[in-house]
N, C-alpha and C positions, 0 to 999 in steps of 0.2 A: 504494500500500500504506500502510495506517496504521503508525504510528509509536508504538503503544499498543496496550491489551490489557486488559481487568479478570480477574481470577482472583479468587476468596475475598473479593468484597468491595473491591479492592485496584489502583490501576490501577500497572500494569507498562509500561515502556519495552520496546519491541524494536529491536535489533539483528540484522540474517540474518548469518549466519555462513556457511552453505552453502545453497545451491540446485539441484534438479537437477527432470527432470519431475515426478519421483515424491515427492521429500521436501524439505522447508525445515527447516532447524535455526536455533533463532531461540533468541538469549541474551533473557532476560528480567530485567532489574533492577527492583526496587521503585520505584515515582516518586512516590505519595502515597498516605499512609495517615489514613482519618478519626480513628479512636477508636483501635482496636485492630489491633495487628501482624497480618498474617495469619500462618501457620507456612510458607507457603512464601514468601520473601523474595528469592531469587537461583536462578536456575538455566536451564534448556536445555527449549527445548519444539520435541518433535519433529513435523511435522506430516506424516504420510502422505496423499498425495492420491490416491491410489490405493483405497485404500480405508473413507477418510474416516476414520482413525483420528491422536488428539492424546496423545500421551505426556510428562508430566512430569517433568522429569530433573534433580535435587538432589545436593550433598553428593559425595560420594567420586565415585558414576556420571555425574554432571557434568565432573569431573574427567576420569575416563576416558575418557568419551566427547569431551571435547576432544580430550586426547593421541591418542587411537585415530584421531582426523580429520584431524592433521596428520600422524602417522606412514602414514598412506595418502596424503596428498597428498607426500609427500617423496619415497615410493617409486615412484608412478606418476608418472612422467616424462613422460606423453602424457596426463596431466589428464582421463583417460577418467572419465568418472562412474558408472560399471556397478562398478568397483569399493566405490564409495561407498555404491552401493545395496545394492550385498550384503550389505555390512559393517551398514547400516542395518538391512535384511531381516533378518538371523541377531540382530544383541544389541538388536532389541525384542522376537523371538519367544522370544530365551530369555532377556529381562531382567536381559543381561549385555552390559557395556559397553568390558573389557576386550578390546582387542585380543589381546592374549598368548592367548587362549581361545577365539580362531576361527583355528582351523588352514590352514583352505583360504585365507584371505588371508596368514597368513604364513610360506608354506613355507617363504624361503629366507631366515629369520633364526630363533637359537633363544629359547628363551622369556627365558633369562637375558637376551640383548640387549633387550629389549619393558620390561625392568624398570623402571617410572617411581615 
């Protein structure tokens, strides 16, 4: 796997962060820039290989999307990745990255405890 990435002009470091059949979630840092900054500089690229879709994930939804990935890995004790995929499946179809707002993964905690 490479170790880099261009976007905007712009080459990018990757870092995988998670891995399952279906998705890679890969931290992307800026690594060299010729002239001009691009406007995406930091953030989370989702790669769905299932249906060959690439998502961009910046700023607050970055954030979230972090916390929301380790608050499933902390809860799943048996490292199942069908959890991950769902959680992936639900907040890029509805371009929400908050766990607190996908119910079906977190019955059995309330929204106040999810508050990051």
């Amino acid at each position: 796997m490479r170790d880099y990435t261009y976007f905007q002009g712009a080459r990018f470091t990757i870092f995988n962060i998670y891995r399952s059949e279906r998705f890679d979630v890969d931290r992307l840092d800026l690594s060299l820039v010729d002239e001009e900054r691009p406007e995406f500089c930091r953030g989370l690229r989702v790669v769905d290989h299932q249906v060959g879709h690439t998502e961009m994930v910046d700023g607050e939804d970055a954030d979230s999307l972090i916390y929301s990935l380790a608050y499933i890995s902390t809860r799943d004790s048996t490292k199942n990745s069908d959890s991950y995929d769902e959680y992936l499946l639900n907040a890029l179809k509805n371009s929400d990255f908050e766990i607190a707002n996908h119910d079906k993964l977190n019955n059995d905690k309330s929204k106040a405890d999810l508050l990051h």
